[in-house]
Structure formats: C-alpha cells, structure tokens
C-alpha positions as CSV (number, residue, x, y, z in Angstrom):
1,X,0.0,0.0,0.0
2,X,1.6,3.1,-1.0
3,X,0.6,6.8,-0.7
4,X,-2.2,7.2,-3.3
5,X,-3.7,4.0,-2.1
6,X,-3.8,5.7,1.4
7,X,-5.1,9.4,0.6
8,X,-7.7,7.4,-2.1
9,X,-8.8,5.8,1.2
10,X,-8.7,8.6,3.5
11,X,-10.7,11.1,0.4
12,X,-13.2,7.8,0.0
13,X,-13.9,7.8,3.9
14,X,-14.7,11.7,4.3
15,X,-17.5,11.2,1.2
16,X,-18.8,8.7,3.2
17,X,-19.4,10.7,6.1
18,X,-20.3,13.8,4.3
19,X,-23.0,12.0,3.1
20,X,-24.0,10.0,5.9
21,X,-24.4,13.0,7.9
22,X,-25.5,15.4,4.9
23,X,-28.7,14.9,5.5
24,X,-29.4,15.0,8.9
25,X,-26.9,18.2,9.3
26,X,-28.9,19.9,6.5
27,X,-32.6,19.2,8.2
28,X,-31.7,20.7,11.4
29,X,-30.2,23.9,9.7
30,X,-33.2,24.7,8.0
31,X,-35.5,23.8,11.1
32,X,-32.9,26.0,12.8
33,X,-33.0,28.9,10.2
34,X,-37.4,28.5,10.2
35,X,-37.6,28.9,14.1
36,X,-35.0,31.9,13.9
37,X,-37.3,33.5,11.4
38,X,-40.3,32.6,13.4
39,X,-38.7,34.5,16.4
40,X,-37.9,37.2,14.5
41,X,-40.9,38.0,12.8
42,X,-43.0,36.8,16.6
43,X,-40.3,38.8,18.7
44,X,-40.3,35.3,20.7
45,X,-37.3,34.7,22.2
46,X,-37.3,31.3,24.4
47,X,-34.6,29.6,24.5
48,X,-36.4,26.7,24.9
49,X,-38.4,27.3,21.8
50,X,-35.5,25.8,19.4
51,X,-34.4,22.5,21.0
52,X,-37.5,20.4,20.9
53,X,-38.7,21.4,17.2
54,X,-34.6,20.5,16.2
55,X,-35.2,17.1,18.2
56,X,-38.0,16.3,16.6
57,X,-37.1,17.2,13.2
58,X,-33.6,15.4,13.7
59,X,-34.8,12.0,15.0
60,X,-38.0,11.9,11.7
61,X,-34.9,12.6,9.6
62,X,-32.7,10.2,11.1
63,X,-35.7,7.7,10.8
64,X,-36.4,9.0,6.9
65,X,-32.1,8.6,5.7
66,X,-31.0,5.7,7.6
67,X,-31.4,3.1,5.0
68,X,-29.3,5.5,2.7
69,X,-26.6,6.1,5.2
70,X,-26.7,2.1,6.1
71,X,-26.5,1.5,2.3
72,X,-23.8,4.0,2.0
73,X,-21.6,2.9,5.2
74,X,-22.2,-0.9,3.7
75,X,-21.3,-0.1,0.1
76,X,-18.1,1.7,1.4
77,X,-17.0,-1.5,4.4
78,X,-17.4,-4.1,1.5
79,X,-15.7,-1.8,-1.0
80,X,-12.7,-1.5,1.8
81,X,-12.6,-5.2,2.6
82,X,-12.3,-6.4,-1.0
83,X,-9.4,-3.6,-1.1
84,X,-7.9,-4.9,1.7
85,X,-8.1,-8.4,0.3
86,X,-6.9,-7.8,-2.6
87,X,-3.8,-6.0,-1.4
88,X,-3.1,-8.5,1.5
C-alpha cells in the first residue's frame, strides 16, 4: 500500500461521512433557520423554543435517511474489505 492507495482511502472515507451526515446536518439547519425567522418575525425569544422542534425534526430525519446512510456505510465496508483483500 503506497501513498495514493492511502489518501484514495482517507478522500473515500470523508465522502462517506459527508454524506451520511448530509442529511441529517442539513434538516436541522433549516428547522434552525425556520424557528430563527419565526422569532424574529413573533419577537419570541425562548430559549427553549428551538431544541425540541430540532429534536424532533432530527430524530423523523434520522428515521427518513438511515437506509441510505446504512446502504452508503455498507457499500463503502465491502468496498474497503475487498481492497484490503486484494492487497493483503
């Protein structure tokens, strides 16, 4: 295993989590960004106001991508075995 073979796997392993947690990072920055704008425009400012509506909205989206992120995390284990077995 030389160089390439190792920044090939390093650059393989951040797409995988980019787009494992793509999804989920990208729901609760628009829920985020809708309640900001809902306090602004309501001039409601609990604190409280933000978490639950981000919990909520994180745990349906976790529930909505987690076949694709198992899929993805699977697709990229197999392809990294049969590297590894190839190269062993």
């Amino acid at each position: 295993m030389n160089e390439t073979d190792v920044l090939d796997i390093a650059q393989s392993a951040l797409w995988v989590v980019l787009l494992t947690a793509g999804p989920i990072m990208f729901a609760g920055l628009l829920i985020g960004l809708v309640i900001a704008l809902f306090q602004a425009l309501t001039t409601i400012q609990e604190m409280t106001l933000t978490f639950v509506p981000k919990i909520i909205v994180i745990f349906i989206a976790i529930v909505v991508f987690l076949p694709f992120m198992m899929t993805t995390v699977i697709e990229y284990s197999v392809t990294l075995f049969d590297r590894i077995a190839t190269t062993g």
